[in-house]
N, CA, C and O atoms as a GROMACS GRO file, in nm:
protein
  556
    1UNK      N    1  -1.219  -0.273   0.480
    1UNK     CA    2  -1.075  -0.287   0.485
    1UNK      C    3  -1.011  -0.223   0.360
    1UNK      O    4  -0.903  -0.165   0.371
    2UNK      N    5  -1.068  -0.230   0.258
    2UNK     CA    6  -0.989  -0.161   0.156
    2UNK      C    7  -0.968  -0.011   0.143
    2UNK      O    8  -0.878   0.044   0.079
    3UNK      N    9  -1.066   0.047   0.213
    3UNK     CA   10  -1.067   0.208   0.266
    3UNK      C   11  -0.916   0.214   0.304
    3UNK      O   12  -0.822   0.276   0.254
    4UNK      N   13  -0.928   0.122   0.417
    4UNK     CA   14  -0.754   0.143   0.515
    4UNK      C   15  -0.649   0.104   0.436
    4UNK      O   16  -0.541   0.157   0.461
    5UNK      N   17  -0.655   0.036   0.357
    5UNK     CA   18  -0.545  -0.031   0.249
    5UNK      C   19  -0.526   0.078   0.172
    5UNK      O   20  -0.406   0.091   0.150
    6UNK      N   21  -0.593   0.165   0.120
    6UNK     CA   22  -0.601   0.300   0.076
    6UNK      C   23  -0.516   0.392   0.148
    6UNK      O   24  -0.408   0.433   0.108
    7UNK      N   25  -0.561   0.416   0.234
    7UNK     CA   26  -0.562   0.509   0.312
    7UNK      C   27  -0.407   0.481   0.334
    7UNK      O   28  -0.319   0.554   0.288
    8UNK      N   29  -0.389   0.394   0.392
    8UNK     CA   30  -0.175   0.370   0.448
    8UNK      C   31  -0.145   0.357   0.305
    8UNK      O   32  -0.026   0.385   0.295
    9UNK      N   33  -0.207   0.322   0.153
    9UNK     CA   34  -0.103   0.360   0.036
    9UNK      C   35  -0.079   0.466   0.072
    9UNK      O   36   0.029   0.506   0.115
   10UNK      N   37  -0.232   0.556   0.051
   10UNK     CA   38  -0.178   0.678   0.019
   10UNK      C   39  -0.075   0.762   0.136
   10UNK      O   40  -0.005   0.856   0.100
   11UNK      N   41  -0.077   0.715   0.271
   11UNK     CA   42   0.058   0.792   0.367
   11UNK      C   43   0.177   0.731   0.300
   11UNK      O   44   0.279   0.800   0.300
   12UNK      N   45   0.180   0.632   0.253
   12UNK     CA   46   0.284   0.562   0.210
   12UNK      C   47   0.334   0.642   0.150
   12UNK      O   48   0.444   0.695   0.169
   13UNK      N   49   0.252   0.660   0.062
   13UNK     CA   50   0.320   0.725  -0.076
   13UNK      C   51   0.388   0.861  -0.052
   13UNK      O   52   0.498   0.893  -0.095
   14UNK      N   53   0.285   0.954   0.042
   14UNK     CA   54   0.311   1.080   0.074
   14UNK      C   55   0.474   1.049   0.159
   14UNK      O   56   0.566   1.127   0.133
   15UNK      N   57   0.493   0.961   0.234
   15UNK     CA   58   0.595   0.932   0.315
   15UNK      C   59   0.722   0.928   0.270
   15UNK      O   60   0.825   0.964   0.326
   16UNK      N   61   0.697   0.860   0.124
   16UNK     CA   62   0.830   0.825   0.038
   16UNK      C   63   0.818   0.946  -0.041
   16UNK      O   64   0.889   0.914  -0.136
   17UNK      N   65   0.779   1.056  -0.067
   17UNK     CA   66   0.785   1.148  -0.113
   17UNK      C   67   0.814   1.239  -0.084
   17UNK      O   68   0.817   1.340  -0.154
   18UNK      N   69   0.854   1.226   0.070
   18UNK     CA   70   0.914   1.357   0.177
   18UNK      C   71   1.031   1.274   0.225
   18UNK      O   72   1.123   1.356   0.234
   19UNK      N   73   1.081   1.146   0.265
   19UNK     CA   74   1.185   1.116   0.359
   19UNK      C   75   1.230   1.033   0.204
   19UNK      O   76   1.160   1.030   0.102
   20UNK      N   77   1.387   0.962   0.225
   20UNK     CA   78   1.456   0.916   0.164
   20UNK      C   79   1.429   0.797   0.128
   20UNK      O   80   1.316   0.767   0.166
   21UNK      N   81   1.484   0.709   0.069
   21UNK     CA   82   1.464   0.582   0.083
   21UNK      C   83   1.490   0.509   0.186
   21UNK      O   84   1.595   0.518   0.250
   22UNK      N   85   1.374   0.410   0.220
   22UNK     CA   86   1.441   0.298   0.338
   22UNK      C   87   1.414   0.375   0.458
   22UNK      O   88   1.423   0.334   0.573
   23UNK      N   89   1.383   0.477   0.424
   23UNK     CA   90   1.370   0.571   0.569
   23UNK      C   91   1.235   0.552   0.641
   23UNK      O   92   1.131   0.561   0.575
   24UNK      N   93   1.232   0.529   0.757
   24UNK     CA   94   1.068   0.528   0.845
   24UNK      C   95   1.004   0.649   0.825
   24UNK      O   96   1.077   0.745   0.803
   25UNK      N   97   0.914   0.662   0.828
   25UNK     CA   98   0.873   0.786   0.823
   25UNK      C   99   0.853   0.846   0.908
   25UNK      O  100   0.837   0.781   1.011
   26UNK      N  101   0.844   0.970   0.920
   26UNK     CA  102   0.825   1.057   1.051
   26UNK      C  103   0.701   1.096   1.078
   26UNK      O  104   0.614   1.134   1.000
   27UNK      N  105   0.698   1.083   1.202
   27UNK     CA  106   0.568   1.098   1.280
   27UNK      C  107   0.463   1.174   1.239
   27UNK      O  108   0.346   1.138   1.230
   28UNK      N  109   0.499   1.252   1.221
   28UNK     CA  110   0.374   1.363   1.223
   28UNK      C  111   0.391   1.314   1.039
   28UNK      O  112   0.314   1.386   0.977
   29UNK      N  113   0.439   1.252   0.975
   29UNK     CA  114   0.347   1.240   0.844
   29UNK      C  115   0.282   1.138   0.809
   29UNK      O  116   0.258   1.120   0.690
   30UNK      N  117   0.237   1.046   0.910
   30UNK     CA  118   0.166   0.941   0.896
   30UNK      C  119   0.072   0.951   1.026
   30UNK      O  120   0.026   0.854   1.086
   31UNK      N  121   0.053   1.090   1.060
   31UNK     CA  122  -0.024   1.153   1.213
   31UNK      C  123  -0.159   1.113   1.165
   31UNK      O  124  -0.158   1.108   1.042
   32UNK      N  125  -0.275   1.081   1.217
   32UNK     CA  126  -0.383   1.045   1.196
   32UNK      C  127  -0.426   0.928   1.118
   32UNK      O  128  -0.541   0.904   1.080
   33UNK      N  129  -0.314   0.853   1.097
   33UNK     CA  130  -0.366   0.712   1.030
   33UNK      C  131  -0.368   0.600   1.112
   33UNK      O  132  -0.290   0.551   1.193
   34UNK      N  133  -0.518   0.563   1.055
   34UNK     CA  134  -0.545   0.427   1.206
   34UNK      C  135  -0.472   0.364   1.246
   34UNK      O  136  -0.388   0.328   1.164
   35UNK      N  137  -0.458   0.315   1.381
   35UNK     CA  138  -0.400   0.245   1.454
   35UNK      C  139  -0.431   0.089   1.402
   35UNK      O  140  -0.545   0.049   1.422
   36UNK      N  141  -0.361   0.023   1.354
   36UNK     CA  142  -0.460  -0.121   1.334
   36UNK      C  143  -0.415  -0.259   1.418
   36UNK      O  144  -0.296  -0.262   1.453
   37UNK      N  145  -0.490  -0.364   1.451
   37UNK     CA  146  -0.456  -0.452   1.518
   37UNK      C  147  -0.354  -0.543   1.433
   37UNK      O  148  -0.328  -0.510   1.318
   38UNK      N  149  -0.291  -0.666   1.495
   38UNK     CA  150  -0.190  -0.747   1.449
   38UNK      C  151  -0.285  -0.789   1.287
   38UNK      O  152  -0.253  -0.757   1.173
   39UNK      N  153  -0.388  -0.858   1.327
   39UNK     CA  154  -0.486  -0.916   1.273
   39UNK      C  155  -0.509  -0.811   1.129
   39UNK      O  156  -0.465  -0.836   1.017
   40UNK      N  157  -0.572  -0.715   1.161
   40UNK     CA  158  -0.584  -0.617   1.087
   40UNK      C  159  -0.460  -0.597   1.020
   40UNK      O  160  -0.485  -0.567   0.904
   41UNK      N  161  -0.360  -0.599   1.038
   41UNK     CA  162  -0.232  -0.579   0.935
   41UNK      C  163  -0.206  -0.702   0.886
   41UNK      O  164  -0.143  -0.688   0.781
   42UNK      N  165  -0.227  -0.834   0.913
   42UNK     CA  166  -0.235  -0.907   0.844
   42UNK      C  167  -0.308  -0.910   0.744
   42UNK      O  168  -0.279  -0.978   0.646
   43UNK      N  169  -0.434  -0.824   0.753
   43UNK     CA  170  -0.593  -0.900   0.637
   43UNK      C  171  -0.552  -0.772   0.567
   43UNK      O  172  -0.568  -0.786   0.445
   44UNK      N  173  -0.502  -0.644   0.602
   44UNK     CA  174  -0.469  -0.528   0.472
   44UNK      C  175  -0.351  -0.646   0.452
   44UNK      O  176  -0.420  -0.730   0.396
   45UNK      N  177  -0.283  -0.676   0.458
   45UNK     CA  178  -0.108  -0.676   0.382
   45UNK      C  179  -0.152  -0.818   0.276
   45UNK      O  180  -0.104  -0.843   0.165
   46UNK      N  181  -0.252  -0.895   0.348
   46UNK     CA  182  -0.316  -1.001   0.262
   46UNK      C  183  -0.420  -0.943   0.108
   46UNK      O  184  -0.431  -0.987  -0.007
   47UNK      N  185  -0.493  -0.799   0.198
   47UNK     CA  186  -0.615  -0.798   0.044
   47UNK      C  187  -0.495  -0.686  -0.062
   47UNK      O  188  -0.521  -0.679  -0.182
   48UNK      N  189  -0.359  -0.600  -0.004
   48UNK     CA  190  -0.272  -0.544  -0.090
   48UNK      C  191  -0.210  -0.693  -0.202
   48UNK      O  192  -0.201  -0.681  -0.324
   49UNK      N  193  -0.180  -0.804  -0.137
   49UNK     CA  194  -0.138  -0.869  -0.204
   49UNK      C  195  -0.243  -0.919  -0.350
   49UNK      O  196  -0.226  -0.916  -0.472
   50UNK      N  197  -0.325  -0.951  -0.280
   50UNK     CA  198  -0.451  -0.998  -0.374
   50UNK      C  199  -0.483  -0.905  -0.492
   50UNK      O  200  -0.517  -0.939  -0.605
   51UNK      N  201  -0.467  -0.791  -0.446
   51UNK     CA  202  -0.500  -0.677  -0.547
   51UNK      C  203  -0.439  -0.686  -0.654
   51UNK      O  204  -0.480  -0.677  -0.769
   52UNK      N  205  -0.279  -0.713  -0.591
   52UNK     CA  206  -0.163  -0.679  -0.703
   52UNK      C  207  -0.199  -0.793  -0.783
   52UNK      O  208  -0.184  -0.782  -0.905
   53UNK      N  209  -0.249  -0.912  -0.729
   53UNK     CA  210  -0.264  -1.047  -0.833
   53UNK      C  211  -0.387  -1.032  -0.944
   53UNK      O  212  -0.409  -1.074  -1.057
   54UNK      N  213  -0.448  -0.956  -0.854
   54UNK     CA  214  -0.596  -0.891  -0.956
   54UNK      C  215  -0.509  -0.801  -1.082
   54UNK      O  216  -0.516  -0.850  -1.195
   55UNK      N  217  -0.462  -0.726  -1.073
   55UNK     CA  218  -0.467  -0.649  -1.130
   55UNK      C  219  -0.291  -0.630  -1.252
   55UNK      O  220  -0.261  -0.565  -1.353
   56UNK      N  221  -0.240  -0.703  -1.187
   56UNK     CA  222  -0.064  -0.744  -1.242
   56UNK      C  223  -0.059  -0.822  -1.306
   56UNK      O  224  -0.074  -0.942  -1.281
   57UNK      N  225  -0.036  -0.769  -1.410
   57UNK     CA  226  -0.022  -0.937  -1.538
   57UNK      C  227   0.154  -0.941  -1.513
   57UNK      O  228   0.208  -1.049  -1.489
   58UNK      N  229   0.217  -0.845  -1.520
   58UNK     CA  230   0.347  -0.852  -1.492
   58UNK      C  231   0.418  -0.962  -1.365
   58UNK      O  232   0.525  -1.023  -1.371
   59UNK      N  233   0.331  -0.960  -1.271
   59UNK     CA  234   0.397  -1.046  -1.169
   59UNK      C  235   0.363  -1.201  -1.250
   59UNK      O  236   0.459  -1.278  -1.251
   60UNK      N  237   0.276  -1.234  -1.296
   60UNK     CA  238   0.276  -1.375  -1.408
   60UNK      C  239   0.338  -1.395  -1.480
   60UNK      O  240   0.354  -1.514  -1.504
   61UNK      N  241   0.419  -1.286  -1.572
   61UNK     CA  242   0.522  -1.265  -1.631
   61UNK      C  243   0.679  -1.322  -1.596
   61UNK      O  244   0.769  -1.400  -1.627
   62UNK      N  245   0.630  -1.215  -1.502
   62UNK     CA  246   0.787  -1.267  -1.401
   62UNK      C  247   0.849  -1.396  -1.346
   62UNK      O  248   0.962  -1.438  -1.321
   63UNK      N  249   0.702  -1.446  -1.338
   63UNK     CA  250   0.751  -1.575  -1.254
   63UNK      C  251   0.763  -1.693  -1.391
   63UNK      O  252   0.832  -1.794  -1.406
   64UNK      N  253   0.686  -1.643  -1.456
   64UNK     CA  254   0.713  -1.789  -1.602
   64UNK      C  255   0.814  -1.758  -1.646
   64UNK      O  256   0.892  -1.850  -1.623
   65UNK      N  257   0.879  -1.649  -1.719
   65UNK     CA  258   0.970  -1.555  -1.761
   65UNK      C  259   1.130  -1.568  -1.686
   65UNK      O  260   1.244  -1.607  -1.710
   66UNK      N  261   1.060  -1.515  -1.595
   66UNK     CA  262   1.237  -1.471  -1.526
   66UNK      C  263   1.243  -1.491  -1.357
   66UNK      O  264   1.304  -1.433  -1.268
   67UNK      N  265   1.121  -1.633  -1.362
   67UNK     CA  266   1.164  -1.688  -1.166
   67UNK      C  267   1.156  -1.591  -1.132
   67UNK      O  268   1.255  -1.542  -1.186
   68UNK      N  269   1.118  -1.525  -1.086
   68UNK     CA  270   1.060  -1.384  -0.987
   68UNK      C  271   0.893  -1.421  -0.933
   68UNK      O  272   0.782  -1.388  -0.977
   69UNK      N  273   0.934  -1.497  -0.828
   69UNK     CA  274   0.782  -1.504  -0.751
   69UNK      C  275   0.745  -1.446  -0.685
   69UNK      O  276   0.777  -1.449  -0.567
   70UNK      N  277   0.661  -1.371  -0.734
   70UNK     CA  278   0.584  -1.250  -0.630
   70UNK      C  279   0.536  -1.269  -0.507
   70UNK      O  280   0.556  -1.188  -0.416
   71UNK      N  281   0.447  -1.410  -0.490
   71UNK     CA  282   0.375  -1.447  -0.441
   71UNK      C  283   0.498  -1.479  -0.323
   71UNK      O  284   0.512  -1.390  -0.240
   72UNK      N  285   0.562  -1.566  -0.315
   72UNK     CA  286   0.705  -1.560  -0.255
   72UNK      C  287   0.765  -1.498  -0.218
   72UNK      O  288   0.854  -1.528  -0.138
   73UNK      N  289   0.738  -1.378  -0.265
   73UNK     CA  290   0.809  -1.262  -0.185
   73UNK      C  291   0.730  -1.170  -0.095
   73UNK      O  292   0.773  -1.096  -0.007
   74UNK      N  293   0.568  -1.194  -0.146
   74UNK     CA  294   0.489  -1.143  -0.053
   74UNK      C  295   0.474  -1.193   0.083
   74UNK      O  296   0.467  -1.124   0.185
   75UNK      N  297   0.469  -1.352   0.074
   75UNK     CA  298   0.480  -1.406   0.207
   75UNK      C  299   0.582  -1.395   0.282
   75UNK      O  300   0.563  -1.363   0.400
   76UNK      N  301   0.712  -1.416   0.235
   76UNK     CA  302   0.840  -1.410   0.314
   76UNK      C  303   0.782  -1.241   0.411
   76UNK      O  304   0.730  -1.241   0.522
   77UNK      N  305   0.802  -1.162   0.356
   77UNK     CA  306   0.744  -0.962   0.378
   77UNK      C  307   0.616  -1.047   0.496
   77UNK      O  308   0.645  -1.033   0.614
   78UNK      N  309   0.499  -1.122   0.469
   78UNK     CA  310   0.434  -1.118   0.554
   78UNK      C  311   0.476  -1.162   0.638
   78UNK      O  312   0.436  -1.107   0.741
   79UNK      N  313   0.567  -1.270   0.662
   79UNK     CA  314   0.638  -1.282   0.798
   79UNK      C  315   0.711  -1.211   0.889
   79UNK      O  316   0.740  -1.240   1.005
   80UNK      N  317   0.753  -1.069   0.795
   80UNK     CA  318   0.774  -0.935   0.876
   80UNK      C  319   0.681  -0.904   0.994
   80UNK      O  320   0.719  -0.882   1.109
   81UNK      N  321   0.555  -0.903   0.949
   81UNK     CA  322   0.485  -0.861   1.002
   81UNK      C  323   0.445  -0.919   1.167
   81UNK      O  324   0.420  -1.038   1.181
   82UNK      N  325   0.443  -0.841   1.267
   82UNK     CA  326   0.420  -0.935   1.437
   82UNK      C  327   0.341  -0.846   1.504
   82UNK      O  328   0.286  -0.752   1.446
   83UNK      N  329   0.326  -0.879   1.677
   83UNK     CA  330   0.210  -0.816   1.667
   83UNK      C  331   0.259  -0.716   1.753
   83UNK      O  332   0.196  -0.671   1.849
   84UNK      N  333   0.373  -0.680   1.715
   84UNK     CA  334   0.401  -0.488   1.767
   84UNK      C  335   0.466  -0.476   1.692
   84UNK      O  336   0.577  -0.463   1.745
   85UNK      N  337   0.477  -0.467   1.546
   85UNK     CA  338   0.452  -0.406   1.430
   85UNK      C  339   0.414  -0.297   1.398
   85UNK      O  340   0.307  -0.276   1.341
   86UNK      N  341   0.533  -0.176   1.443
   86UNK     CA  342   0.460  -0.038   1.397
   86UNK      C  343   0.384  -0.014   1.282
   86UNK      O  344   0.395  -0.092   1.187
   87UNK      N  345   0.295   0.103   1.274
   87UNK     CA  346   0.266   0.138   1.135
   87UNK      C  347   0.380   0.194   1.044
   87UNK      O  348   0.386   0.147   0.931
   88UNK      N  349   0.465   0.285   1.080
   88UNK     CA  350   0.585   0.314   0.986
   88UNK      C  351   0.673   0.192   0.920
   88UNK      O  352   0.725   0.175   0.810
   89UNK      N  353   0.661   0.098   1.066
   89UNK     CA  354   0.736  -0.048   0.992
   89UNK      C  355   0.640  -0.123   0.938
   89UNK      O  356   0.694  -0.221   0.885
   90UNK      N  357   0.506  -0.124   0.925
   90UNK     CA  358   0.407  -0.175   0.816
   90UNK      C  359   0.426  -0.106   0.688
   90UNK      O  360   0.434  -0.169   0.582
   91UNK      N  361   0.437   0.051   0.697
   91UNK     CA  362   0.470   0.071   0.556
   91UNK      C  363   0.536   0.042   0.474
   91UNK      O  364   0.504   0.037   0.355
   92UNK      N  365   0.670   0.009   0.533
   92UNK     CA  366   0.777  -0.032   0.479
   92UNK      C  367   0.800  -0.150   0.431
   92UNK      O  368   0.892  -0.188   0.358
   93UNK      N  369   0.684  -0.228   0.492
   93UNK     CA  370   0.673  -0.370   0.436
   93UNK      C  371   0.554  -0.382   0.317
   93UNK      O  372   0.535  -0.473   0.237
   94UNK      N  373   0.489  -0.270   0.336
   94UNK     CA  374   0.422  -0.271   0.215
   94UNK      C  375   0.463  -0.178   0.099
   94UNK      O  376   0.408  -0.188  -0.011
   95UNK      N  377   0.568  -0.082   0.125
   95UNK     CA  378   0.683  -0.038   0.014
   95UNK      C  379   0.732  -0.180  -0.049
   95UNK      O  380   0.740  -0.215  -0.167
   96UNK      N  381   0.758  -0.243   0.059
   96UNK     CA  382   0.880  -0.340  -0.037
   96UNK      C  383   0.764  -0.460  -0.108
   96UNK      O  384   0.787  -0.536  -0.203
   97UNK      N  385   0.650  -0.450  -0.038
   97UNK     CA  386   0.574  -0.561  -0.120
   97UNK      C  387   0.530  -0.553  -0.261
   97UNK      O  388   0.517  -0.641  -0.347
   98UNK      N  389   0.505  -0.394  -0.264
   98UNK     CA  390   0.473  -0.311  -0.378
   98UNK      C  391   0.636  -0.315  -0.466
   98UNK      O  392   0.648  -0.314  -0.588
   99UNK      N  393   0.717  -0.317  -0.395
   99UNK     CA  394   0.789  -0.301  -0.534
   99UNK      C  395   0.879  -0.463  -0.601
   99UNK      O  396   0.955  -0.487  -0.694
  100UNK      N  397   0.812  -0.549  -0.484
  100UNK     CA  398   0.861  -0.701  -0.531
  100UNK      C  399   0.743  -0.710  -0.634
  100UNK      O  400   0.750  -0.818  -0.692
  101UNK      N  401   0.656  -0.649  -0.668
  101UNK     CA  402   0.551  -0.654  -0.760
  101UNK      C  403   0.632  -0.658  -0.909
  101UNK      O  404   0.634  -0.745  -0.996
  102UNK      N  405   0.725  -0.470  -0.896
  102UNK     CA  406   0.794  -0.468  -1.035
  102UNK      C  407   0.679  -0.424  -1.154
  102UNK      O  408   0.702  -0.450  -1.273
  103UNK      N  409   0.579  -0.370  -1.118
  103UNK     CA  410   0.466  -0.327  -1.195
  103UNK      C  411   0.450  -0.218  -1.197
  103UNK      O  412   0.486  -0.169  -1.090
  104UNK      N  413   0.404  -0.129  -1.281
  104UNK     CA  414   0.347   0.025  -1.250
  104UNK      C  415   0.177  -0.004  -1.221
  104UNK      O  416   0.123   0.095  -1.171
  105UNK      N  417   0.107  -0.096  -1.239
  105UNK     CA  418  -0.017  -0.106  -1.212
  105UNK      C  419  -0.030  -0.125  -1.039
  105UNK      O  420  -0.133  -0.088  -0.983
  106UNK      N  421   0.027  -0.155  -1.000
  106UNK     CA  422   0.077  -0.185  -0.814
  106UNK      C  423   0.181  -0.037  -0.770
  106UNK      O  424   0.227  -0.013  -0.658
  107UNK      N  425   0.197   0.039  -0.886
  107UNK     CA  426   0.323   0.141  -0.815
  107UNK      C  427   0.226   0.212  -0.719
  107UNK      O  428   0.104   0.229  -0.716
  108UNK      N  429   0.341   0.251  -0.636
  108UNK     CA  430   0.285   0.398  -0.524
  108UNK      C  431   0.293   0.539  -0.646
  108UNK      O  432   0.370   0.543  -0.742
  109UNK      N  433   0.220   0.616  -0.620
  109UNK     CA  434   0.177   0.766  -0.670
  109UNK      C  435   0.315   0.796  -0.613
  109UNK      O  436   0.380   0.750  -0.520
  110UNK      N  437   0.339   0.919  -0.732
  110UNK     CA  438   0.492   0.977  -0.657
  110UNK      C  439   0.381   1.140  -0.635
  110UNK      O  440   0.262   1.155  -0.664
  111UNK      N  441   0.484   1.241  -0.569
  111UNK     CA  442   0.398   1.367  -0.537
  111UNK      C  443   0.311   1.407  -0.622
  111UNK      O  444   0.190   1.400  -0.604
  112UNK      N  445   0.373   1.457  -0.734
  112UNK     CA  446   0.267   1.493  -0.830
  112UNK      C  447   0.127   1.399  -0.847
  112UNK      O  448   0.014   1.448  -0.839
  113UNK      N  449   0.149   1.277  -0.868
  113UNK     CA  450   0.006   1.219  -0.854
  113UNK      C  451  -0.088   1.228  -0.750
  113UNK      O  452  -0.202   1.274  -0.767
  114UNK      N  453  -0.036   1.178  -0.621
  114UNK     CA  454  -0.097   1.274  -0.524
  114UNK      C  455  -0.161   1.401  -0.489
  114UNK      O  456  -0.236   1.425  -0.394
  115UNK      N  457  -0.121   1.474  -0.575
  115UNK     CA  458  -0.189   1.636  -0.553
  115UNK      C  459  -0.304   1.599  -0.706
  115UNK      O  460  -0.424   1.623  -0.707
  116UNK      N  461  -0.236   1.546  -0.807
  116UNK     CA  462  -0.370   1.518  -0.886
  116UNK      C  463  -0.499   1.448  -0.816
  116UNK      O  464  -0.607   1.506  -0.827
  117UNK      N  465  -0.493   1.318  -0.741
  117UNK     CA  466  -0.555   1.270  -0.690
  117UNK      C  467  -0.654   1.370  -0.601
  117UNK      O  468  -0.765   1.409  -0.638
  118UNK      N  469  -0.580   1.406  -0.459
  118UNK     CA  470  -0.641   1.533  -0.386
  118UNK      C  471  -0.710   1.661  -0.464
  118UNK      O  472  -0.825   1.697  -0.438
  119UNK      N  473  -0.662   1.698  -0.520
  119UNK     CA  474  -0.716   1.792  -0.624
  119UNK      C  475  -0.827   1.801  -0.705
  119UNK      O  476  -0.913   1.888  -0.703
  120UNK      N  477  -0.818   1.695  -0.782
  120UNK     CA  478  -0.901   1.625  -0.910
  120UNK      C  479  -0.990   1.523  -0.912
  120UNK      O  480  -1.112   1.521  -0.932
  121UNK      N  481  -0.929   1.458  -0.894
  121UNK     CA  482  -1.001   1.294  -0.889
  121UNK      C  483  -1.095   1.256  -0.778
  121UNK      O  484  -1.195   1.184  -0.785
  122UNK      N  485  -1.048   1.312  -0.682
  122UNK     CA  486  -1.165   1.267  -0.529
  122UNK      C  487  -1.234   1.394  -0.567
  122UNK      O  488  -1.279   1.354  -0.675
  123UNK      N  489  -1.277   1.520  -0.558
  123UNK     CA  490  -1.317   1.631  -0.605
  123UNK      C  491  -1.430   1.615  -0.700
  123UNK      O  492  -1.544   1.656  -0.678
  124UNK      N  493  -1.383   1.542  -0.824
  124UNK     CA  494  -1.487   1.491  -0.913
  124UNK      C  495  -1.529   1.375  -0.914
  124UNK      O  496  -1.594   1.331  -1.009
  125UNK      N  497  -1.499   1.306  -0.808
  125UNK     CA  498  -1.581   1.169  -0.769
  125UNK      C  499  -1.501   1.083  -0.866
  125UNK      O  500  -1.561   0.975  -0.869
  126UNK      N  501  -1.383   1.076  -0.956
  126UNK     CA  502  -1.326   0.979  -1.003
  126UNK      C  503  -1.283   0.838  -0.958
  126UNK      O  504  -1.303   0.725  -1.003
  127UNK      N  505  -1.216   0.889  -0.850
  127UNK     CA  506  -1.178   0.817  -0.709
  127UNK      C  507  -1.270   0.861  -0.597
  127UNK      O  508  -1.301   0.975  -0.563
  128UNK      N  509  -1.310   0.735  -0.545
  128UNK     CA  510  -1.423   0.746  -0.429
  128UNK      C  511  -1.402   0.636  -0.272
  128UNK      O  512  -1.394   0.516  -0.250
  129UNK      N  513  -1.401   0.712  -0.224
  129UNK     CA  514  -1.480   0.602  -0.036
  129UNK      C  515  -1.288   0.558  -0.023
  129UNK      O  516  -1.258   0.443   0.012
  130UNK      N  517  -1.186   0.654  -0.053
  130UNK     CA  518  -1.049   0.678   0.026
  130UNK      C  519  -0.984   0.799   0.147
  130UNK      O  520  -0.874   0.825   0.196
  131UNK      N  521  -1.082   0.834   0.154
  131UNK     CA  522  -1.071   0.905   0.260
  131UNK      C  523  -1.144   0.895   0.393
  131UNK      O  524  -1.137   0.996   0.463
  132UNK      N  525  -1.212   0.791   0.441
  132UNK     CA  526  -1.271   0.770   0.495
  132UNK      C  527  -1.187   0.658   0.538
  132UNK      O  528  -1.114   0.601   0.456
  133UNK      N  529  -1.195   0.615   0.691
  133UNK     CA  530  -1.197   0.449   0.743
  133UNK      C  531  -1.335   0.390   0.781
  133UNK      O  532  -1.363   0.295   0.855
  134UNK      N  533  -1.416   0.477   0.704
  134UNK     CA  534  -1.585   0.412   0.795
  134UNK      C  535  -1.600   0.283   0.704
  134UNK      O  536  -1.503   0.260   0.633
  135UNK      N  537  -1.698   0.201   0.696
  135UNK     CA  538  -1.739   0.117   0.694
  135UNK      C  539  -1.837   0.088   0.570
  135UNK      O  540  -1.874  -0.023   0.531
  136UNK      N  541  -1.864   0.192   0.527
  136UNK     CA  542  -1.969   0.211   0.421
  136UNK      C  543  -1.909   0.165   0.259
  136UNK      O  544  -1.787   0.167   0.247
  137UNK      N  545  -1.961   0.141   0.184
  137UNK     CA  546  -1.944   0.010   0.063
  137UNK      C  547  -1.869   0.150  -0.039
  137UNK      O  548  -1.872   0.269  -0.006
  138UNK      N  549  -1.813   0.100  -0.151
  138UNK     CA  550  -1.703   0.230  -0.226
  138UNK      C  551  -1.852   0.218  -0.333
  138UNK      O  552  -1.951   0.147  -0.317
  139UNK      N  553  -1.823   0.310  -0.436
  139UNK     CA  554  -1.898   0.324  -0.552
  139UNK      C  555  -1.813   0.271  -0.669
  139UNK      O  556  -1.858   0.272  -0.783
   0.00000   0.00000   0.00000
């Protein structure tokens, strides 16, 4: 699952980097990204959340600091979620989950990082097992 959690960041990202804000994205730029079940968009939009808690000292911040519950805002967003739930309208719920974060450690890649990534980083094995939806364990 985290392959696919990958995988829709990274259309995500590419998505908000070609259309406007708030905007769905258009078809053909989220063309070849898995189809996933209700279930399945629940357990990505659940292990995106988890991540951000792994890895966000800022959302702990926020909430001792300045009442900003992340966690609270992730669930409300997961109640977006039903079970004909496009993928363009999954992204968008995981745009906004990502940015109720308020972190750069949770940000989406803007273009330029993206072409570093494609370029560089998967290339030299920096970043590994995101291009794939198979099944096989990351390094």
């Amino acid at each position: 699952m985290k392959k696919i959690l990958s995988l829709l960041l990274i259309c995500l990202c590419i998505a908000c980097a070609t259309n406007h804000k708030n905007a769905i994205p258009h078809p053909a730029i989220i063309e070849g990204t898995p189809k996933l079940t209700y279930e399945q968009l629940l357990e990505d939009h659940d292990s995106l959340v988890s991540y951000i808690n792994q890895v966000s000292p800022i959302v702990y911040f926020n909430d001792e600091v300045r009442g900003i519950d992340f966690n609270l805002h992730a669930k409300e967003l997961r109640k977006q979620i039903q079970p004909r739930t496009t993928i363009p309208e999954y992204l968008q719920i995981v745009e906004k989950t990502l940015n109720s974060a308020q972190d750069g450690h949770s940000n989406m890649l803007g273009s330029w990082h993206l072409d570093i990534l494609k370029n560089n980083w998967i290339p030299k094995g920096v970043v590994t097992g995101i291009m794939s939806t198979s099944n096989s364990t990351q390094s």
